[in-house]
N, C-alpha and C positions, 0 to 999 in steps of 0.2 A: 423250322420249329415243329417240335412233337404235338400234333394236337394233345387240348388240355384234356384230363382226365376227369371222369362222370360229365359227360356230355347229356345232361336232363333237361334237351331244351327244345324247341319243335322251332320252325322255320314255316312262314306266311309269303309267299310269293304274289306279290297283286298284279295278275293281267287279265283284268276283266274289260276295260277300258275300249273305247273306238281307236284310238290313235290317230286322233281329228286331225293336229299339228303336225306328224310324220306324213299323213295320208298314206301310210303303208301298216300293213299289220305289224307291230315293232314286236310283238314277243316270236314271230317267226323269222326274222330279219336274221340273215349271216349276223355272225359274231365272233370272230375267231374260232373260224374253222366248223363252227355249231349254231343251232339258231343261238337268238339270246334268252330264252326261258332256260333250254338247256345250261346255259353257260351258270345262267341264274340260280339252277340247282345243285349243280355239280361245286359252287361257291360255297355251298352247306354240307354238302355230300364230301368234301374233302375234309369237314373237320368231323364228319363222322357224327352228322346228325341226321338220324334215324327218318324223323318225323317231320317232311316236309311234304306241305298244303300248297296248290297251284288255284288261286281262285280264277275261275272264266269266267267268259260273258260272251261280250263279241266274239264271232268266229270260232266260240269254243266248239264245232265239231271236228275244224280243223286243228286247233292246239291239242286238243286232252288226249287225243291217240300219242302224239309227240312227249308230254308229260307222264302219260302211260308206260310208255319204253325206259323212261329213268330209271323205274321206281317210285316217285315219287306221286304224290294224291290229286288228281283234280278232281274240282269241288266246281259246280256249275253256282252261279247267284243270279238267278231270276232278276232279281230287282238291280242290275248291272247299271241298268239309264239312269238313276238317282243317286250316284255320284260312288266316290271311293269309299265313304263311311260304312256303306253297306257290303261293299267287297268283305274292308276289314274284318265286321260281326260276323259276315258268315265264316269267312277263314279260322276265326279263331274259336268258335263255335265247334271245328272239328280235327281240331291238335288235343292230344293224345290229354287227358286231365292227370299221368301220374309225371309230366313234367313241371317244373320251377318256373319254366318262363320262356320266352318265344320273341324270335327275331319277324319282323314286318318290314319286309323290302319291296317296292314297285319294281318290276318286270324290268322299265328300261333306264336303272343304272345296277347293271350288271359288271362295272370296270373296278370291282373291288377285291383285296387281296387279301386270300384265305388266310394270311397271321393276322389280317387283323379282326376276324371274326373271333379268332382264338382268343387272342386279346383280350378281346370283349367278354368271351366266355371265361378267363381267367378273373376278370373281373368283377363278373355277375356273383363267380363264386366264392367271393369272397363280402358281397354284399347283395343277398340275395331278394331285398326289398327294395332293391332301387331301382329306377331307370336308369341303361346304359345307354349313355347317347357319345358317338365317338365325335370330335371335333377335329378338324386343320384350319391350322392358319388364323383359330379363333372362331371358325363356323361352324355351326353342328350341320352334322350328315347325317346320312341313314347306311346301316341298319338301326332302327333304334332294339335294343332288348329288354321286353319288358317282363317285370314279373306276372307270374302265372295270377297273381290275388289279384289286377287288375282286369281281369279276363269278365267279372260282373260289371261292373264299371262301364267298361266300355261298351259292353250288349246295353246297358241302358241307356247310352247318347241315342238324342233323336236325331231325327234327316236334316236339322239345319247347326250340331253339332260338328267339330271335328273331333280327332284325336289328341288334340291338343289341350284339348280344354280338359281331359283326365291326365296325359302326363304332365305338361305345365303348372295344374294347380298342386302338384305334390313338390314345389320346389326343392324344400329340406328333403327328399327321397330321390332325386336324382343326380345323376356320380356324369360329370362330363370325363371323357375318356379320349384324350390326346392321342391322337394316331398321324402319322406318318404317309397318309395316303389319301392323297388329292380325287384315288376315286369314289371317294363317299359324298363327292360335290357334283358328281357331274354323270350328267344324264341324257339319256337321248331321247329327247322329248319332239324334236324335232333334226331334218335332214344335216344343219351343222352339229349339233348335238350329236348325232351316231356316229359322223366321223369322227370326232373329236373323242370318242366313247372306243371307236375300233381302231385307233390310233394308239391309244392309251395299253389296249388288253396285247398288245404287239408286243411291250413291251414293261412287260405286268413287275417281270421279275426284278428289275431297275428300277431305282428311284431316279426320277425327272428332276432335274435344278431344283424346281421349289421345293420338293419331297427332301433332297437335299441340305438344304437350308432351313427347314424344318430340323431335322436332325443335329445339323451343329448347331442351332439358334439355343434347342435343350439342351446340348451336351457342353458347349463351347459358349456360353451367354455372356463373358467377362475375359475372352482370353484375346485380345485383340492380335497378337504376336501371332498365333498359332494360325488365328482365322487370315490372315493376310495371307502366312505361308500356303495356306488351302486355295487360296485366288491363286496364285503365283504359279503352282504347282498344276491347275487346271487348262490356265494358260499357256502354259510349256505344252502339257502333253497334247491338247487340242492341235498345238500350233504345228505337233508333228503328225499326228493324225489327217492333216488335210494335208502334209505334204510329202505322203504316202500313198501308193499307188496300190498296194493290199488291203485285203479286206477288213475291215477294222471296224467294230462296234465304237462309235464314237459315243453311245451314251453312257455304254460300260466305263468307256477312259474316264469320261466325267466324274461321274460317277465313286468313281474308282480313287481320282485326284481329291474331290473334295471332301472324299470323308477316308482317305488313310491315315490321317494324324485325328480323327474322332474321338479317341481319348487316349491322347497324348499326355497327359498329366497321369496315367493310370502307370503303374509296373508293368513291364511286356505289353505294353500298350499295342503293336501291333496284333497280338491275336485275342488281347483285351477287348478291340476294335470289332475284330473279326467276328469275334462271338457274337456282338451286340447286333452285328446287321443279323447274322446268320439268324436269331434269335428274333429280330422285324423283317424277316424272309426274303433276304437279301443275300442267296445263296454264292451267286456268281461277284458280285461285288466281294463280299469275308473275304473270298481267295485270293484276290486282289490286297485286300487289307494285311490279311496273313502272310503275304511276300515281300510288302514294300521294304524290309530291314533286312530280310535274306531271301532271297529268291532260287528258286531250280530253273535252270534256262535249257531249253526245247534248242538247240541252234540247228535240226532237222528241221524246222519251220520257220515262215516269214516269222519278224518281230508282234509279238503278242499285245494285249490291253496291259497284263501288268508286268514286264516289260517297258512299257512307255512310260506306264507311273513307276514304277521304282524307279528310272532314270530320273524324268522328268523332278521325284523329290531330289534326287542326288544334287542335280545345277542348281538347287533352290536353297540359296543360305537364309538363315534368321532376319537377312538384312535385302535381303529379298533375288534374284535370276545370279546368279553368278557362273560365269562358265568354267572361272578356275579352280574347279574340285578337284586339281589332283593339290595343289595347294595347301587347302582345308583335311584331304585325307593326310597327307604328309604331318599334318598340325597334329591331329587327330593321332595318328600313331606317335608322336612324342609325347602326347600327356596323358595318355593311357596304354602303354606298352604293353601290359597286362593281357590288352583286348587284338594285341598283333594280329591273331589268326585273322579273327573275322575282320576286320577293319581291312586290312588287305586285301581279303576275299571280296568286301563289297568293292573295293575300287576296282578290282579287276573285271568285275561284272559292270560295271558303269563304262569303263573302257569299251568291255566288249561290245553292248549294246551300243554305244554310240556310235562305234564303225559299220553294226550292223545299220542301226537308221541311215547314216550318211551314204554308204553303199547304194540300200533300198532307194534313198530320197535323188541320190547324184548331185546333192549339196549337202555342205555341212551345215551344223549345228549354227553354228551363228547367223547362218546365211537363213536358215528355218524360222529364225525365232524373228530377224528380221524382216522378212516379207511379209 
């Protein structure tokens, strides 16, 4: 996704904190490949926001040289021991006053994916007096994005206030903003929290089952035929995935199986599809989407992720695993002769694939979906 255009918004990073519960410094902790402040910046930095604030406290002689190297601002807050509220005033005390409004993220949930900061900012700008708060699953997350007018507001909460009690009392001014991405939930606040957090950023670019299910729950809410086919289809391809001895992203296949029929009810629904992830920043997935009806096959390499799913729909009829697809193709070219070429061409790639699986596997297909 192109980040949104007029990006007029500054970014608050909270790691002023002890990290009582990690007992480790958590904003210098590995993080995919970087500490996790960095990662935390580089979150805003890729949608190409200028104006991001790192507030310190603890140990900030060791963080703010490491925030210094981004680019990005550290802001020291003295009164760090008297809780987050004071983080927040100072932070927002020195974001830039010619922007609209400002994202407030703590330091350790940094497992979030730059479309949907976009998102978000797509969204602010089209209601620029609201609070953006993103939701999964029905939970709100953070970042929240908040308008710039509440920036007095909030400097006047005392020490036994939250932030809540300014975005919360504007209920009619805040816009909940459906997102796709489980990492606006989860934190690492503690030693299972950061695995759970550096697990996550491993594999940023993939949606996970639920993120999954998320997505056809909004696209597919009434289509019960299609969502079946979606299990069917992830079951196959899994089932040949684990009886595969090459290297294979199994969350891509997933991934990949349960959202290629995404909107299925659309015209050219496969690149219909395609666009839609591309466009929730699901780059390597589209490609996947975008083959399942016609694919180009690689046969200078082992069998690929899509690959597995463009087979994997092929065995899969309306009526659920079927293995006699030549069958159905045979059917298929008599009542639409019209469509000969291609209809032909995908059975021929179905074929192909499948001897290349059974080859790779040293059993066949039925013998796969059996064990």
């Amino acid at each position: 996704m192109k980040p949104a255009s007029n990006m007029n918004v500054s970014a608050v990073i909270l790691a002023a904190g002890f990290s009582s519960r990690m007992k480790k410094f958590k904003p210098l902790l590995s993080f995919g490949g970087k500490t996790m402040v960095e990662k935390a910046i580089e979150l805003f930095k890729e949608n190409r926001i200028p104006d991001i604030v790192v507030v310190t406290g603890h140990n900030s002689e060791l963080l703010e040289p490491v925030v210094e190297k981004t680019g990005a601002i550290p802001v020291f807050n003295p009164d760090f021991k008297s809780g987050m509220l004071s983080s927040i005033q100072k932070g927002i005390k020195n974001i830039g006053s010619e922007n609209h409004g400002f994202f407030l993220l703590p330091v350790d949930i940094p497992a979030i994916r730059p479309s949907t900061i976009n998102l978000m900012i797509r969204q602010f700008q089209k209601t620029r007096d609201h609070v953006i708060i993103p939701y999964f699953d029905d939970k709100p997350g953070h970042p929240p994005l908040i308008p710039f007018g509440l920036k007095t507001d909030i400097l006047d909460l005392k020490n036994d206030s939250t932030l809540r009690d300014v975005l919360w009392s504007r209920d009619n001014r805040i816009t909940p903003l459906k997102v796709h991405d489980r990492g606006i939930l989860m934190d690492a606040d503690d030693e299972k929290g950061y695995e759970q957090v550096c697990q996550k950023i491993l594999s940023l670019h993939i949606p996970d089952k639920k993120e999954c299910f998320s997505i056809i729950n909004e696209a597919l809410p009434d289509k019960d035929g299609i969502r079946a086919h979606l299990t069917d289809v992830s079951f196959v391809a899994l089932k040949i995935v684990t009886a595969l001895s090459c290297e294979l992203n199994a969350d891509l296949v997933l991934a990949g199986a349960l959202l290629h029929d995404i909107l299925r009810t659309e015209p050219n629904h496969a690149q219909a599809g395609a666009n839609l992830l591309l466009h929730l920043g699901f780059s390597e997935v589209s490609k996947i989407v975008a083959q399942h009806m016609d694919i180009t096959l690689d046969l200078t390499s082992p069998v690929r992720e899509k690959e597995l799913v463009y087979f994997a729909d092929k065995i899969c009829s309306e009526q659920g695993i079927d293995l006699d697809y030549h069958k159905r193709f045979k059917d298929h070219l008599t009542k639409s002769p019209w469509a000969g070429i291609n209809i032909s061409r995908r059975y021929e790639h179905t074929k192909l694939i499948q001897a290349r699986i059974e080859a790779a596997a040293g059993k066949s297909i039925k013998e796969i979906l059996s064990g």
